[in-house]
C-alpha positions in Angstrom: 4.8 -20.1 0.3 2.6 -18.3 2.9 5.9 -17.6 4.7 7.2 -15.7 1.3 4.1 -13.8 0.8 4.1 -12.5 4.2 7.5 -11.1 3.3 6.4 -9.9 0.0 3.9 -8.1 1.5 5.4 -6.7 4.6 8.3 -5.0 2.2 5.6 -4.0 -0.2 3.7 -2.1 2.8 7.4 -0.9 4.3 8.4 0.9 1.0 4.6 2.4 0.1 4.9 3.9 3.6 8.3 5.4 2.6 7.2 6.4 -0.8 4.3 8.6 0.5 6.8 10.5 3.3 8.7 11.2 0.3 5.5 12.2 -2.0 4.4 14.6 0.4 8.1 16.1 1.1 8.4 16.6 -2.5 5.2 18.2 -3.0 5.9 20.4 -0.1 9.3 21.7 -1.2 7.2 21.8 -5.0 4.4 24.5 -3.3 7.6 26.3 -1.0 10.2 26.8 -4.2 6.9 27.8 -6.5 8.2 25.8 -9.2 11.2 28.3 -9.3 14.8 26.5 -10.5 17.9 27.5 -7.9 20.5 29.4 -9.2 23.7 28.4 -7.6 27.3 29.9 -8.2 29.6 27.5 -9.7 31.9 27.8 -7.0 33.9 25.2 -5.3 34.3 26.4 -2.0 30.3 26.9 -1.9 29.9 23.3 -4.0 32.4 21.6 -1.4 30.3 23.0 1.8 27.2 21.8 -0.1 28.1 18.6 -0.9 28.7 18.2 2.3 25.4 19.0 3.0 24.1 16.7 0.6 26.0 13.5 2.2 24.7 14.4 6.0 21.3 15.0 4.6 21.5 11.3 3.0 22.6 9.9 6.7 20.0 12.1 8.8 17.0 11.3 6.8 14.7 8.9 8.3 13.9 7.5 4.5 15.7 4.7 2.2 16.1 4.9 -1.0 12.1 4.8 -2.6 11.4 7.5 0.0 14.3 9.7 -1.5 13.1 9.1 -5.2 10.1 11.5 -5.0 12.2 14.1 -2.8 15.3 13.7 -5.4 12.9 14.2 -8.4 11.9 17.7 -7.2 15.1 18.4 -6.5 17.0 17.3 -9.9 14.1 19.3 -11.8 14.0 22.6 -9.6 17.7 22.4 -11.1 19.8 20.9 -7.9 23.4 19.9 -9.7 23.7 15.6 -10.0 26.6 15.9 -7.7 24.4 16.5 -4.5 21.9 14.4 -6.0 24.9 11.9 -6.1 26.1 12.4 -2.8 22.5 12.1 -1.0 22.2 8.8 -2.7 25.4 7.2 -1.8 25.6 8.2 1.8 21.7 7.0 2.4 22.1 3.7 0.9 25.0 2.9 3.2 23.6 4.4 6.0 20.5 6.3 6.9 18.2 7.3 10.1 15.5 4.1 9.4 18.2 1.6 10.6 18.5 2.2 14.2 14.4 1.9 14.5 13.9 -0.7 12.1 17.1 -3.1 13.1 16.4 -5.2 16.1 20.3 -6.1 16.1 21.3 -2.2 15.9 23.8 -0.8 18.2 24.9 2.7 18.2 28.0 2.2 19.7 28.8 -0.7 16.9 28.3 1.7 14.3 29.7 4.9 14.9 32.8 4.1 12.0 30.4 3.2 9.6 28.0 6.4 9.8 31.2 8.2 9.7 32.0 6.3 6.5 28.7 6.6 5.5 29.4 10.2 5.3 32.6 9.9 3.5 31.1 8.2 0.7 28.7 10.3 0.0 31.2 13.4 0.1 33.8 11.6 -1.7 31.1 10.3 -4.1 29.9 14.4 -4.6 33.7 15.7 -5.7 34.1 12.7 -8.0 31.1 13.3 -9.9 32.0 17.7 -10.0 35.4 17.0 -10.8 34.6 14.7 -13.7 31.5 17.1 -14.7 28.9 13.9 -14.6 25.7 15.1 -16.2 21.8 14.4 -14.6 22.0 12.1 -17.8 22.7 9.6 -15.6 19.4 9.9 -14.0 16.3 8.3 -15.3 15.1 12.2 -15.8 12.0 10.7 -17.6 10.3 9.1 -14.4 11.7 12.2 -12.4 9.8 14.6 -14.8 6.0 13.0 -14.3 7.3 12.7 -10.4 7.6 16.6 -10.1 5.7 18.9 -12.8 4.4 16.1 -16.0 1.7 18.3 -17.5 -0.5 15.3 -16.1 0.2 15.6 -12.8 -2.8 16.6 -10.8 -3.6 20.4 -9.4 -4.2 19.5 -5.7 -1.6 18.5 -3.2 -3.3 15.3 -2.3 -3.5 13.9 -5.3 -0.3 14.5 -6.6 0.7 12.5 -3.9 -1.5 9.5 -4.9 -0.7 10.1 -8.6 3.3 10.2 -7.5 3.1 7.1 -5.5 1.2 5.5 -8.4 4.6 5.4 -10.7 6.8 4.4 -8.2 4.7 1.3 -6.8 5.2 -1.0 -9.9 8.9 -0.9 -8.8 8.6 -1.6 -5.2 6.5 -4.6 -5.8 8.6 -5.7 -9.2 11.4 -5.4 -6.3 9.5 -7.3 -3.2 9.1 -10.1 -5.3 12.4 -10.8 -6.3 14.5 -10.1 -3.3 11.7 -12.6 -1.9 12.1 -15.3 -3.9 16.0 -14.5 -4.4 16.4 -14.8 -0.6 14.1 -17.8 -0.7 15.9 -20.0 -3.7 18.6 -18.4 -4.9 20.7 -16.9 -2.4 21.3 -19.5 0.1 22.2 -22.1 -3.0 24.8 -19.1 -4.2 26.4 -19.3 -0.9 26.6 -22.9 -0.5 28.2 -23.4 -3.4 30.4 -20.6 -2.6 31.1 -22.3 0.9 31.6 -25.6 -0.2 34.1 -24.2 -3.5 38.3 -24.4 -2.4 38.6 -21.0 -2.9 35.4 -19.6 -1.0 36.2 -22.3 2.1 39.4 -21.3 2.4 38.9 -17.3 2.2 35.9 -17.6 4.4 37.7 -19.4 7.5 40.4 -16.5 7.0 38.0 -13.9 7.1 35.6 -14.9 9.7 38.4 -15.8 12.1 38.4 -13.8 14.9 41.2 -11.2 14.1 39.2 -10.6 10.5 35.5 -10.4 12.4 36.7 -7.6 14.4 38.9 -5.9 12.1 37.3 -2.1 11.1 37.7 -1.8 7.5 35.9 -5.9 7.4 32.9 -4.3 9.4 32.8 -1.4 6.8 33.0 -3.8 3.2 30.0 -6.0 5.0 27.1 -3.0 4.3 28.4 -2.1 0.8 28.6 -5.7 -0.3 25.3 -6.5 1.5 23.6 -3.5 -0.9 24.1 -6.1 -4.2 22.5 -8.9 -2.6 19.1 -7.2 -1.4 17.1 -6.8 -4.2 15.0 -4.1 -2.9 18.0 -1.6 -3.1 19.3 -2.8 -6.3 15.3 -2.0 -8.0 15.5 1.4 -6.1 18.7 1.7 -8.0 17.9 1.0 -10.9 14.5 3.1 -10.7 17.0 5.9 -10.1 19.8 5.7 -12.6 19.8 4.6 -16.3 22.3 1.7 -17.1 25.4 4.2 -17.4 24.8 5.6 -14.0 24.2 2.2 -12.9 27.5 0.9 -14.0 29.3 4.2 -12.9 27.7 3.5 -9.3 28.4 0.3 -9.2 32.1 0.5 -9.8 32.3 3.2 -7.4 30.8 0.8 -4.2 32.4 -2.2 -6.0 36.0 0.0 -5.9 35.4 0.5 -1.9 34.1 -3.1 -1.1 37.5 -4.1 -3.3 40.0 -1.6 -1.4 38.5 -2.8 2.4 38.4 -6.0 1.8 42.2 -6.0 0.4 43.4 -4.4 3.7 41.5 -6.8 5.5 43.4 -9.9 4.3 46.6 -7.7 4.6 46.2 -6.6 8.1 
């Protein structure tokens, strides 16, 4: 049990360090746009360039996903279409600048593919949701509202920061407790049983055989998968989208983690 607090803890302080780089970008880009919406051209050439913007921004960012929420809160109410909201989101949870300083097993040779796919996601992610004209209903615009302007959000910079970080913490520590005592009990039995079942022994000495291990699109579906079984990500999620968005994202990753791992077992 001290073992699991420690954890608890040590993600609690991880994420409140993110959330206030993100409360203080967000109130920053808040006192820089004036409170002024953008006005955009519905364009695709422009919306193509920008969603490509969008996805890089999501893998150059030193923040996860609680760091984003205040920044993508600003952005959603100063009027930024959900399709760059979309694509920031997708490329960053699969990939963003934190790993490489916060992985002790990180090698940047090891993952050049999957910051490229990274990237790819988050683009492909941004057309999808133009094309198919998905609405900021998908977003939990309620939260994002007392994030950026709530007529109760205090005058003074530092403040809003505190009072921002305030309505995000509940989540973060909802989230450190349950990936902690997922991890702890839950996980570890899931994949025993999975292990020990005929169908999970025999697809698990295929694919960790040597040819799978080192197979490229194997390396890629191990990141997306890993994104459902850390809790922390999945409350981040679900702090960001409502339950339709939730379900339309995770069919997209699930879609991806499907299509890799099929070519895996075929090559």
């Amino acid at each position: 049990m001290p073992v699991l607090t420690a954890d608890i803890i040590s993600i609690i302080i991880f994420n409140m360090l993110q959330v206030a780089v993100g409360c203080i970008l967000s109130v920053m880009i808040c006192h820089l746009r004036d409170k002024k919406k953008l006005t955009l051209p519905d364009n695709l050439l422009i919306d193509t360039l920008l969603i490509s913007l969008s996805s890089l921004a999501g893998v150059l960012l030193p923040l996860d996903m609680f760091g984003l929420i205040p920044v993508i809160a600003t952005a959603v109410i100063l009027g930024v279409k959900f399709q760059f909201i979309g694509s920031i989101l997708t490329s960053n949870l699969v990939f963003n600048m934190l790993l490489p300083f916060t992985s002790t097993v990180f090698i940047w040779e090891a993952n050049i593919s999957r910051i490229a796919f990274s990237f790819f996601l988050g683009f492909i992610a941004g057309i999808l949701l133009k094309l198919f004209k998905v609405k900021e209903g998908m977003l939990r615009l309620g939260l994002f509202g007392k994030l950026a302007f709530s007529r109760n959000t205090p005058k003074s910079a530092g403040k809003r920061v505190l009072y921002n970080m305030g309505l995000i913490i509940p989540f973060i520590v909802a989230g450190a407790i349950a990936n902690a005592f997922f991890q702890q009990y839950v996980y570890m039995d899931l994949m025993t049983l999975f292990y020990t079942s005929p169908f999970g022994s025999s697809t698990t000495s295929y694919l960790m055989g040597s040819s799978s291990t080192s197979n490229p699109f194997f390396l890629l579906a191990m990141p997306l998968a890993s994104i459902f079984t850390d809790l922390i990500k999945v409350t981040s999620i679900l702090t960001v989208f409502r339950i339709r968005g939730l379900l339309l994202f995770t069919a997209y990753f699930g879609f991806w983690i499907a299509l890799l791992t099929g070519i895996t077992v075929i090559f």
